[in-house]
N, C-alpha and C positions, 0 to 999 in steps of 0.2 A: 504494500500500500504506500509506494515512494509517491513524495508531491512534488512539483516544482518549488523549488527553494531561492530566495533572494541570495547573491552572492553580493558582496561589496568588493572592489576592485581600489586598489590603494597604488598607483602610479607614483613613481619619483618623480622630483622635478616640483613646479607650478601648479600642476593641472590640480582638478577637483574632485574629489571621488565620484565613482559613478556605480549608480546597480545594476545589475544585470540578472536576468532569471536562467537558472541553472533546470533545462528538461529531465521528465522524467529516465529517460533512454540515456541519457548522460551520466546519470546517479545509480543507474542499474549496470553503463559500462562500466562505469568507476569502482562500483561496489564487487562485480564479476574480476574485472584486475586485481582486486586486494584480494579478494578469497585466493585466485590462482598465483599470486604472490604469498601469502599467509599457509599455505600447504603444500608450497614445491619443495621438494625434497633440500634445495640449497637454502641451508638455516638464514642467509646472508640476504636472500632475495630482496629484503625490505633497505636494506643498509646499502643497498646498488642503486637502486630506483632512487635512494637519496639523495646518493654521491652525484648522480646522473644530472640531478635535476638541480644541484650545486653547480655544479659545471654549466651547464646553460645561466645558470643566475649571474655566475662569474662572469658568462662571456657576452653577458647583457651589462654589466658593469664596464666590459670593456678591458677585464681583466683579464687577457689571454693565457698568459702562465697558470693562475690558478685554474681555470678554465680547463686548460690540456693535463694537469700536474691530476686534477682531479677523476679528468673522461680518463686517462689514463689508471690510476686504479683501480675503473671497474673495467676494462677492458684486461687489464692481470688476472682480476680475481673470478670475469668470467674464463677464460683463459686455464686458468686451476679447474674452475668446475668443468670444462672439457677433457680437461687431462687426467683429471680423476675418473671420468667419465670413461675415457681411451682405456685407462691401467685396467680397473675394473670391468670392462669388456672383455678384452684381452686375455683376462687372468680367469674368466665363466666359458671362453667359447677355444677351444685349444684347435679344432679343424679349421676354422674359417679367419684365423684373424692373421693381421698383415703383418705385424711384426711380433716377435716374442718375448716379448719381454718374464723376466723370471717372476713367479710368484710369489716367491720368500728369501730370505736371505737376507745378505747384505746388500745386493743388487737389488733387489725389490724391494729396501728401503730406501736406497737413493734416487730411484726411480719418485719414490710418493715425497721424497723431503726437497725442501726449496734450493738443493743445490741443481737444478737443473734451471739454467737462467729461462726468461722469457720469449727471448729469442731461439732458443733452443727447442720449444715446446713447442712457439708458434710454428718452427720447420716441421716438424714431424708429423702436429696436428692438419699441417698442410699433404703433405705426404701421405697420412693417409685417409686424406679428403673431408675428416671432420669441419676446417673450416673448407671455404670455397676461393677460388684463384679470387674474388673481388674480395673478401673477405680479406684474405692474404695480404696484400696489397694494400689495403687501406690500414690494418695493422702492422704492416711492416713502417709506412711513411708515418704512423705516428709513436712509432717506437724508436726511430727516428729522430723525431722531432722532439720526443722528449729525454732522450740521452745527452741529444744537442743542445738542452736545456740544461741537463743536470751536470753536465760533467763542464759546462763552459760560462752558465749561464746567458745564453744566447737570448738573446728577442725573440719571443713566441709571435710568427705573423698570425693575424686572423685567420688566412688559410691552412695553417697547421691545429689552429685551436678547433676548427670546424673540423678537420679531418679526423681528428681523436678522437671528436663526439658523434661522429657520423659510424666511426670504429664502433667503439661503442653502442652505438642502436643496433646494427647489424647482429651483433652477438645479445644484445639484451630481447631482439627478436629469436636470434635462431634458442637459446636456453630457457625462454620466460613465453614465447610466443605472444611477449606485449609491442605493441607499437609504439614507438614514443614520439610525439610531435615536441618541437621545440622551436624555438625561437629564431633558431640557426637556420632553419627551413627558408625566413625571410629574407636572409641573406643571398639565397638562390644557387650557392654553390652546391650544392649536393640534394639540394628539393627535387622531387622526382613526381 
């Protein structure tokens, strides 16, 4: 029995607030993405969606570092939830899987602990097609971009802050099966 609901909108800047009526179909998608967020198996799900939507806030501030430093965490930590995803395939199906990695051991705990860099992960998950060649690509250039960050403190452009969070949606789609619109869409680089 959802009703439409008054939202208030609070703009930076000048301007004056304004209301706006939130439908019912909206509060029923909204309510359907939290449930499927609230029960996927990735405890983290809700602390991604946050990050996620940090990161567009950031890069509505204008603040591109924060903005990429941030879409770039959950782009790692979906990234882990693939590769945990990969190991534990792997380790259930012994006929069909593409690489073998060991089950136990010492090997199969280096496999599951963070000495395997990001880039290391991203290759393989590449390899063996978990993510997709565009996939690839867009998290390679913002892995990239934020090494070139971290290791020099370089100027984050707009175009690399957007590619992060474009990284990002792509993987928050393929693991979450949510959409996420953002702000970045406006920008037109990567709006499709």
């Amino acid at each position: 029995n959802l009703k439409p609901i008054n939202a208030v909108f609070y703009p930076t800047g000048n301007f004056r607030f304004r209301h706006k009526a939130i439908g019912v179909d909206h509060l029923e998608t909204a309510g359907d993405a939290l449930n499927s967020l609230l029960t996927h198996p990735d405890c983290n799900a809700i602390k991604c969606i946050s990050l996620y939507n940090l990161a567009v806030a950031s890069f509505g501030q204008l603040d591109f570092a924060r903005s990429l430093i941030t879409a770039w965490a959950v782009v790692e930590r979906l990234i882990d939830v693939l590769w945990s995803q990969l190991i534990r395939t792997n380790a259930q199906d012994n006929t069909a899987r593409f690489l073998s990695p060991p089950t136990s051991g010492k090997r199969a705990e280096k496999l599951k602990s963070n000495t395997m860099t990001a880039s290391t992960r991203i290759e393989i998950l590449s390899i063996t097609n978990l993510i997709s060649e565009r996939e690839y690509l867009e998290i390679e250039k913002s892995r990239k971009a934020r090494n070139d960050w971290i290791h020099s403190l370089k100027n984050i452009s707009h175009e690399d802050s957007i590619s992060c969070a474009f990284s990002a949606a792509l993987l928050i789609k393929k693991i979450y099966g949510l959409e996420v619109q953002t702000k970045y869409q406006a920008w037109g680089s990567w709006a499709e």
